[in-house]
C-alpha positions in Angstrom: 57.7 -7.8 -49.3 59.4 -11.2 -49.8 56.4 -12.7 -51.7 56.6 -9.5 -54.1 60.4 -10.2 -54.7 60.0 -13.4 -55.2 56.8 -13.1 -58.0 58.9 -10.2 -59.3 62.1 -12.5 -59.4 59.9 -15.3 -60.3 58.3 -13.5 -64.0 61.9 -12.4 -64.8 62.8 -15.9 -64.9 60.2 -17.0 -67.4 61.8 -13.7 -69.4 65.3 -15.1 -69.1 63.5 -18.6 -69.7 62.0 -17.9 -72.9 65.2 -15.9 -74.0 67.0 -19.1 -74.2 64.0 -20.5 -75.7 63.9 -18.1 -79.1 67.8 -18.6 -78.7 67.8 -22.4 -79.1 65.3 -21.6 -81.8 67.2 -19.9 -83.4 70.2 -22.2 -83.4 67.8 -24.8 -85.1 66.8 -22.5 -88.0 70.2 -22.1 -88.7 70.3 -25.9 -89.0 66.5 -26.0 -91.6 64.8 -27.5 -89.2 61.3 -26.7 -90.8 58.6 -28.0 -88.3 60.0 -24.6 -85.8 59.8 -22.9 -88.8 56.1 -22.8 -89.4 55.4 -21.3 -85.9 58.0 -18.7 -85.4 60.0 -16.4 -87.4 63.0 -15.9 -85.8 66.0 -13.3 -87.6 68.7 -11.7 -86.2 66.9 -8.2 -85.9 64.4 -9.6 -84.2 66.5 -11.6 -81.3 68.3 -8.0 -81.4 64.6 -6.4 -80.7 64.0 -9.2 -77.9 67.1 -8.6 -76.1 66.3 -5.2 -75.5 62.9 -6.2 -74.7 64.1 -8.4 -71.6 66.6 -5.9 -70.8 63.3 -3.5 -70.2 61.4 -5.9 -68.4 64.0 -7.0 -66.2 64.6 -2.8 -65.0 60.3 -2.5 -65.0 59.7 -5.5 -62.9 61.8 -4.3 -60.4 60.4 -1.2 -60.6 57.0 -2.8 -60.1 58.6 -4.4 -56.5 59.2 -1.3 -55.2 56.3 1.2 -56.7 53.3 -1.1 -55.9 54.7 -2.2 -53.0 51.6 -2.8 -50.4 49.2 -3.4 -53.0 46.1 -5.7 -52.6 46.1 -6.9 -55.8 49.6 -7.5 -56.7 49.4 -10.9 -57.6 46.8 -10.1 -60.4 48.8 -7.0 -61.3 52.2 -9.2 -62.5 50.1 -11.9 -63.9 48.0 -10.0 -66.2 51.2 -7.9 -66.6 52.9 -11.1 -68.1 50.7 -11.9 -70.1 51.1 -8.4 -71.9 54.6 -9.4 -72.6 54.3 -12.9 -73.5 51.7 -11.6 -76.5 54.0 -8.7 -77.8 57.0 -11.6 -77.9 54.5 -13.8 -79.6 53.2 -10.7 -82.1 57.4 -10.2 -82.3 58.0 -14.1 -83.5 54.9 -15.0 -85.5 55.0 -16.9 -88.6 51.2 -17.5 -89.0 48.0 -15.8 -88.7 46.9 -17.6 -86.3 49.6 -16.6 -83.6 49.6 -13.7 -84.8 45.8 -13.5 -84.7 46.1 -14.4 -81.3 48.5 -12.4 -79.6 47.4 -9.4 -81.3 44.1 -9.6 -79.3 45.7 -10.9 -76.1 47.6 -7.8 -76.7 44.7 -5.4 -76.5 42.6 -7.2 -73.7 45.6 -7.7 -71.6 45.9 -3.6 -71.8 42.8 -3.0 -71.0 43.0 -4.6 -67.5 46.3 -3.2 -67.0 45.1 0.4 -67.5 42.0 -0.6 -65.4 43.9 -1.5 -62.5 43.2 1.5 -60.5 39.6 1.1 -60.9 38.6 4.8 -60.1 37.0 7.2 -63.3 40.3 8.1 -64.9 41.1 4.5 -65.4 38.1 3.5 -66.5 37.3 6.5 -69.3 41.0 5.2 -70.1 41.0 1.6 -70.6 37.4 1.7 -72.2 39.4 4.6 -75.0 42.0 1.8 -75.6 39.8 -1.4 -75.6 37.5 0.4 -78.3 40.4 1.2 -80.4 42.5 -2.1 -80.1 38.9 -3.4 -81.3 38.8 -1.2 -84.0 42.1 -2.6 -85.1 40.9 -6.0 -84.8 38.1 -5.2 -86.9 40.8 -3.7 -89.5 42.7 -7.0 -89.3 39.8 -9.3 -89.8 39.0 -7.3 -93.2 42.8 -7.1 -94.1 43.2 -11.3 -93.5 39.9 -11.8 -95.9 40.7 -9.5 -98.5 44.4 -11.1 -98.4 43.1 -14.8 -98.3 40.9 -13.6 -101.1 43.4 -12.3 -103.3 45.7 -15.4 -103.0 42.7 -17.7 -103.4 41.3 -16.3 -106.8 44.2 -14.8 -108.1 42.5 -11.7 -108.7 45.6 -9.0 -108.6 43.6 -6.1 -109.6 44.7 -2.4 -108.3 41.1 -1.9 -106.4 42.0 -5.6 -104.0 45.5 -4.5 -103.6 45.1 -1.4 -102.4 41.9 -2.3 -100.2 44.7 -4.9 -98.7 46.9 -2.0 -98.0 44.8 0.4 -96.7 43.1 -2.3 -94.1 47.4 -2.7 -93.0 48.0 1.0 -92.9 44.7 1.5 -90.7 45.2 -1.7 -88.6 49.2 -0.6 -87.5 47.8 2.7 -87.1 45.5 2.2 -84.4 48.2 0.3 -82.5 51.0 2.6 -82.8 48.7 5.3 -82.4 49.5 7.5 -85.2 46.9 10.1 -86.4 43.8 9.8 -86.6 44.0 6.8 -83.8 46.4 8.7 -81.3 43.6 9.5 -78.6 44.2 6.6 -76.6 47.8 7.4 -76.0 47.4 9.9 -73.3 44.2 8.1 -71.7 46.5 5.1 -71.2 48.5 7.3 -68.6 45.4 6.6 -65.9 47.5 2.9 -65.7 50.4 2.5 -63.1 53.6 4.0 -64.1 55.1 0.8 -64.7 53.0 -0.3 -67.1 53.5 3.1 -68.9 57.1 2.1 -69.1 56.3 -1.1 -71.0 53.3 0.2 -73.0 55.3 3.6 -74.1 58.4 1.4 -74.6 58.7 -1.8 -76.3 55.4 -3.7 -75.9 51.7 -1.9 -77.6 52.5 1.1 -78.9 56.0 -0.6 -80.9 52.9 -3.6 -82.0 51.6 -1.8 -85.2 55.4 -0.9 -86.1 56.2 -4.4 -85.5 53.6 -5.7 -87.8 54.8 -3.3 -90.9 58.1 -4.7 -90.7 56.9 -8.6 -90.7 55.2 -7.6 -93.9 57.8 -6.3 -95.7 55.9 -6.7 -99.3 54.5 -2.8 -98.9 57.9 -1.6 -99.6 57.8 -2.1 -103.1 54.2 0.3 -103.4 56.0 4.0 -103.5 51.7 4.9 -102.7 52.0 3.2 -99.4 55.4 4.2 -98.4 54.2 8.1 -99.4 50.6 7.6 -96.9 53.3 6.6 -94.0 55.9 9.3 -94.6 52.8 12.0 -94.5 50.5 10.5 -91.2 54.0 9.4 -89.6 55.4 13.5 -90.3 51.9 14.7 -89.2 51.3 13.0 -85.8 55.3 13.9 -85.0 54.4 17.5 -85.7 50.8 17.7 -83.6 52.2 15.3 -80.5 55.2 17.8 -80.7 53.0 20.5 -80.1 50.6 19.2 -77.8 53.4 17.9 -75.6 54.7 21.1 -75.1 51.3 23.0 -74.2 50.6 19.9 -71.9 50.5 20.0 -68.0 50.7 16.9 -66.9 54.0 15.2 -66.5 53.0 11.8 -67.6 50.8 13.0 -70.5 53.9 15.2 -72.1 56.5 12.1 -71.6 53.5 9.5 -73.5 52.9 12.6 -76.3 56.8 12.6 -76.5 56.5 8.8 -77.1 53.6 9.9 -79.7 55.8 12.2 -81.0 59.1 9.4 -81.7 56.6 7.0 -83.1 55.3 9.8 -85.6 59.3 9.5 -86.3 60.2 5.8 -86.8 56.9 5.7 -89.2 58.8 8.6 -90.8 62.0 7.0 -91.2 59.9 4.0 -92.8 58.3 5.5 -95.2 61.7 6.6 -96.9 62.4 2.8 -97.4 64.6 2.9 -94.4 63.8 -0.6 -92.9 66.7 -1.0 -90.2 66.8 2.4 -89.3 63.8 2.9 -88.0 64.3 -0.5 -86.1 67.3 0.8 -85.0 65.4 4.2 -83.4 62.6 1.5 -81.8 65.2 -0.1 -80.2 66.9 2.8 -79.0 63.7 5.1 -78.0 62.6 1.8 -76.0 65.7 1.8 -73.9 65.8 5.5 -72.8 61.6 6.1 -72.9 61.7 3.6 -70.4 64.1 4.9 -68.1 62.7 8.1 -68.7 59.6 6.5 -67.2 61.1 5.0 -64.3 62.3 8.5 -63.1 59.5 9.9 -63.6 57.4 7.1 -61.6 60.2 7.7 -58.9 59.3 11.5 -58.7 55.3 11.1 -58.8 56.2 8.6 -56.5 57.7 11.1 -53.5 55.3 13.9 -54.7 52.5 11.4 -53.3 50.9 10.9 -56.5 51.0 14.5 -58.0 51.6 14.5 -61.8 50.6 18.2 -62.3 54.5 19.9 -63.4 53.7 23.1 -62.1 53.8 22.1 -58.3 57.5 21.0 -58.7 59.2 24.2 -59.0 59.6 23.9 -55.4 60.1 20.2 -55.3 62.5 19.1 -51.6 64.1 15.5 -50.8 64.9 14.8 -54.7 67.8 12.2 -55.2 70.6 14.5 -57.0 71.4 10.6 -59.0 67.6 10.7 -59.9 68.0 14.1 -61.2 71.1 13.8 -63.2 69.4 10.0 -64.8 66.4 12.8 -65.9 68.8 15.2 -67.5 70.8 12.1 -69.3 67.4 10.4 -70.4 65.8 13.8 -72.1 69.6 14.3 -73.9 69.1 10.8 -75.5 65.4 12.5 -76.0 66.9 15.5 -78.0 69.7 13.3 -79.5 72.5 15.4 -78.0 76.4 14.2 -78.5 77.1 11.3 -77.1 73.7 9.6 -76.7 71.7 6.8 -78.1 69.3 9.9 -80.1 72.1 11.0 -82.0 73.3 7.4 -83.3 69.7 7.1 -84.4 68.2 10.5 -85.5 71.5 11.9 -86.9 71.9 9.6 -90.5 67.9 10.0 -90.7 67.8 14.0 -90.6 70.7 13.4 -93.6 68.9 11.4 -95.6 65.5 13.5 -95.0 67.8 16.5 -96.0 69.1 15.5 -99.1 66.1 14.7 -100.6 63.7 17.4 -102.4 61.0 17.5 -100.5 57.9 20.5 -100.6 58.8 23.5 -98.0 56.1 22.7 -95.8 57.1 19.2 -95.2 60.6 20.7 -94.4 58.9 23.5 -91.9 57.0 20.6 -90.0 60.1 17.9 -89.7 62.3 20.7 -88.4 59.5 22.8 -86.2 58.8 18.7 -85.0 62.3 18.5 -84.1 63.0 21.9 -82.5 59.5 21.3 -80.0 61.5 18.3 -78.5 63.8 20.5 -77.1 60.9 22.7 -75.9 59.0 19.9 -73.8 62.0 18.5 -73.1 63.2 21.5 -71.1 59.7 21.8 -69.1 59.8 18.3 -68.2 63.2 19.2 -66.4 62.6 23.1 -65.3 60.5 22.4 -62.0 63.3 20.4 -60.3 66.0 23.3 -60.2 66.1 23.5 -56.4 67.9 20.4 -55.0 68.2 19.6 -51.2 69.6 16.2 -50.4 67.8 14.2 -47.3 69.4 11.0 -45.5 65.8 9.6 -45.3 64.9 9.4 -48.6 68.5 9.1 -49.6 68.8 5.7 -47.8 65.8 4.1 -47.7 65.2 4.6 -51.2 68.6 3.7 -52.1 67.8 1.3 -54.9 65.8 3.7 -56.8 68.6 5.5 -58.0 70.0 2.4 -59.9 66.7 1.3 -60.8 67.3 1.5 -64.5 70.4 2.7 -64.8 71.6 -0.7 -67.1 68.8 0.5 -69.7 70.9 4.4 -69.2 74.2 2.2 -69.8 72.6 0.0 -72.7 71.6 3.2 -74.7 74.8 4.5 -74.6 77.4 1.7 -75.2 75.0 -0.6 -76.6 73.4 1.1 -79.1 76.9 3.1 -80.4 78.1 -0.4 -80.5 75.3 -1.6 -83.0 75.5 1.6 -85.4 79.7 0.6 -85.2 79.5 -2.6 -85.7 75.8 -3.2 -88.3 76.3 0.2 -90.5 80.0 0.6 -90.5 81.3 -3.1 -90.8 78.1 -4.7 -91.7 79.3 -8.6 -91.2 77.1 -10.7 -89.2 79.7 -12.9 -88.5 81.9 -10.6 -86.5 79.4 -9.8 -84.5 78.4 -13.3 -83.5 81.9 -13.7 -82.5 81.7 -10.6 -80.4 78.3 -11.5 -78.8 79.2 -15.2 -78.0 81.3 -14.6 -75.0 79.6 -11.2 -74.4 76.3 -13.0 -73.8 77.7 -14.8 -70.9 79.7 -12.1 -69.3 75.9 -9.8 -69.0 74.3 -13.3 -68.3 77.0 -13.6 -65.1 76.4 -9.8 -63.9 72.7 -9.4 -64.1 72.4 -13.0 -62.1 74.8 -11.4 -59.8 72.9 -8.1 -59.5 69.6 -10.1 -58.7 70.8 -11.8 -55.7 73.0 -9.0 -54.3 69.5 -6.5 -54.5 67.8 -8.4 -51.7 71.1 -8.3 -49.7 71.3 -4.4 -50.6 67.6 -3.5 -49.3 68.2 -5.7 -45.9 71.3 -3.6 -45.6 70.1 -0.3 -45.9 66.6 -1.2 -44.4 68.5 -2.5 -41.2 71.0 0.7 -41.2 67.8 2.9 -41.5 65.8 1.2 -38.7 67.4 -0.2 -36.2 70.3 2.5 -36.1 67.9 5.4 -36.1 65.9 3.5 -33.1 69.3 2.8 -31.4 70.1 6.4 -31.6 67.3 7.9 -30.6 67.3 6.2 -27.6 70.2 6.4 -25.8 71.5 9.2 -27.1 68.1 11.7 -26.7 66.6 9.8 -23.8 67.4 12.0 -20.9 66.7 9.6 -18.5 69.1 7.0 -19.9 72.0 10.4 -20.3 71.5 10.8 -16.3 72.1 7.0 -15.7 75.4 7.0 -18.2 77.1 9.8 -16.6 76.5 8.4 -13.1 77.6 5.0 -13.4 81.0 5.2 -13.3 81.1 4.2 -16.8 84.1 6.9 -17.8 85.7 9.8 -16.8 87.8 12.8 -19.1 91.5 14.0 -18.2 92.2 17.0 -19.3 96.1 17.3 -19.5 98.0 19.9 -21.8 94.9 20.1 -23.8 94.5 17.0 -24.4 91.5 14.8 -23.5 91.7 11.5 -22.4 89.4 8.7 -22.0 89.3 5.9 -19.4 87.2 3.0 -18.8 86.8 2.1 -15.4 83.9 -0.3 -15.2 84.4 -2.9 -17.7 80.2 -3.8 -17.7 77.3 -4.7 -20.0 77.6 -1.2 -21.2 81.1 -1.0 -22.6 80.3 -4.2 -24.3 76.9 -3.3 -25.6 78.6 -0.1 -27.3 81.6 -2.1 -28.3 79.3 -4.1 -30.6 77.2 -1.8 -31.5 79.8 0.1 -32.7 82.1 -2.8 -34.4 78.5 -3.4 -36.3 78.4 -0.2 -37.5 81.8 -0.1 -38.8 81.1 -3.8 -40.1 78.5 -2.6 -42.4 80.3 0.2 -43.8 
């Protein structure tokens, strides 16, 4: 258990590490300095998409210590698991074609031995699904780089090269982001750990193909292109809706609900709206993956049961477990006061407003409405509640597992749509994030070393109090030997009861600090 800490401890450092890294970076593009330049691109939406992506990591690798715990293979698990996240930060940053050549790969073999990881046929009919299709967008990249290369090389602007050069980018961010007719991989992922669905449904492969139409940003001024991403981005929104909803398994209808809010941020950008649908990537990242963590907890004590049907009569479920699953599907919905409505709200006005063909309409709103629908089956088999000290205690930590990436969603990202959309000054908000930086700096260090103490604490109340108990307060033997040795004896006066010590002996002392422990760690 102290080696996982430590390797889990150990990978959020290099996170935190390499934060500072793309920070100081970013302090020297500010100063021209050309050389970092030609390797990275680093903008202020794209720090913004970074932070969030630590602040993910950070809440899954701590998840990791405490869902694989026991696991032979641990060791491979985080490394590999590492490497998936160093390759979406390099896809994130890249300024070239060969980093981002590079990491895009990394990307897809990386997932393939993270959905393999189990190793049984599930897993394996999974990871070959996604290995084939990553593949299949390599092969889409290759053909987009040499039509590109081929376009700037011989000048040759015609309307057959440019379009080939845009189709090969619509296909190859479609198989990453798994919008229709690449979206079968999505659900075979789910054979991987829970964990790594948090990261893969989050911020990391299925955000890649997004992440690679927004670093080419020359698309936006072809209305043909823009039109092919409003339609496939509506389309898979409206089929994932649907099929999340007739879906049985829990992790299946949480990754088609990830399907589903893809479909929407490729909707959002194809009407032109660049930030906003970085804005709903950012948010859906933070609440999709603490989504995920609760629902990992709850597979977790079902013993690895992910049918929903079996949980109508679901016993010894955390009541702060449940109430993070009814907060997590409201930012799902975009309900008041959540991170969906700051997102989803301004995008339903502009899709609105515009004069669009009745069907279309039918589809966006019927996509819509189906959230709530799947979203209310996810939560219906955990109506009966029945608190249990076991599972209360010694899973303590569970119930605060992600609850910064709850907190971040809902001050955070109401803080952003403030701040970017109403008073859109960069400037102020350096100002505000300067000090700000430091003060979450301060709290998470602070929450990383008081963990460890937490789990020895409640490990210790769990174990050694329940053993203490047990026996000499249920051991008839030891009874017989307490009431015969003198040890008290009651006075009954005027109803009152009265206790007096008469032997002042290892016993009175063994329950004098036993007891002044007890109150100690309270």
């Amino acid at each position: 258990m102290n080696l996982m800490f430590f390797l889990v401890f150990l990978g959020f450092m290099f996170m935190f590490i390499i934060f500072f890294f793309f920070y100081f970076y970013f302090m020297v593009n500010l100063l021209n300095w050309s050389f970092f330049i030609l390797f990275f691109n680093l903008t202020f939406l794209k720090l913004l998409f970074f932070f969030f992506l630590l602040l993910v990591v950070m809440s899954v690798l701590f998840f990791v210590n405490f869902y694989l715990e026991g696991e032979v293979n641990f060791v491979y698990f985080l490394v590999v698991l590492l490497i998936f996240i160093f390759s979406m930060v390099f896809l994130a940053f890249s300024n070239n074609y060969l980093i981002l050549m590079l990491s895009w790969d990394v990307l897809g073999i990386s997932s393939y031995f993270l959905v393999l990881f189990y190793n049984n046929w599930d897993s394996s009919v999974g990871s070959m699904n996604v290995a084939l299709t990553n593949r299949l967008g390599d092969f889409f990249m290759f053909f987009f780089f040499s039509f590109f290369m081929f376009l700037n090389f011989f000048l040759n602007f015609s309307s057959v090269m440019v379009f080939l050069v845009l189709l090969f980018l619509l296909l190859m961010g479609f198989t990453k982001s798994a919008q229709f007719p690449f979206s079968s991989w999505l659900p075979k992922a789910m054979s991987a750990p829970t964990p790594v669905s948090a990261l893969v449904h989050s911020s990391t492969l299925v955000t890649a193909g997004l992440i690679l139409f927004l670093n080419f940003k020359f698309y936006l001024f072809f209305s043909l292109f823009l039109k092919f991403i409003f339609f496939f981005g509506l389309f898979t929104m409206f089929f994932a809706s649907i099929m999340a909803f007739l879906e049985e398994d829990l992790k299946k209808v949480v990754a088609l609900s990830t399907l589903s809010q893809m479909g929407f941020s490729m909707l959002i950008l194809g009407l032109s709206l660049y930030f906003f649908s970085l804005l709903h990537l950012v948010s859906h990242a933070l609440f999709k993956s603490f989504l995920f963590i609760q629902v990992g907890i709850l597979i977790y004590f079902s013993f690895g049961s992910q049918d929903s049907r079996g949980y109508s009569g679901l016993q010894f479920f955390l009541l702060l477990v449940k109430w993070n699953f009814i907060l997590t599907l409201f930012c799902l919905c975009g309900l008041f006061f959540s991170s969906g409505l700051m997102s989803k709200d301004i995008v339903l006005e502009f899709f609105f407003f515009n004069n669009f063909v009745f069907v279309l309409v039918i589809m966006f709103f019927f996509s819509v409405f189906f959230t709530f629908f799947y979203s209310f089956r996810l939560f219906k088999g955990l109506k009966k509640i029945f608190l249990n000290f076991y599972f209360l205690v010694l899973n303590f930590s569970f119930c605060y597992m992600g609850i910064l990436l709850f907190l971040m969603s809902l001050v955070g990202i109401t803080f952003l749509v403030n701040n970017i959309l109403v008073f859109p000054s960069l400037m102020l908000m350096e100002d505000f994030f300067s000090p700000l930086f430091f003060i979450v700096i301060f709290f998470i260090v602070y929450f990383l070393f008081n963990l460890k103490l937490i789990y020895f604490k409640y490990s210790f109340m769990v174990d050694y109090y329940a053993k203490m108990f047990s026996f000499f307060l249920f051991n008839l033997k030891f009874v017989d030997l307490f009431f015969n040795s003198n040890f008290f004896y009651l006075n009954f006066n005027f109803k009152k009861v009265f206790l007096f010590f008469l032997d002042l002996n290892y016993n009175f002392y063994f329950f004098f600090i036993f007891f002044m422990l007890f109150f100690i760690m309270f």
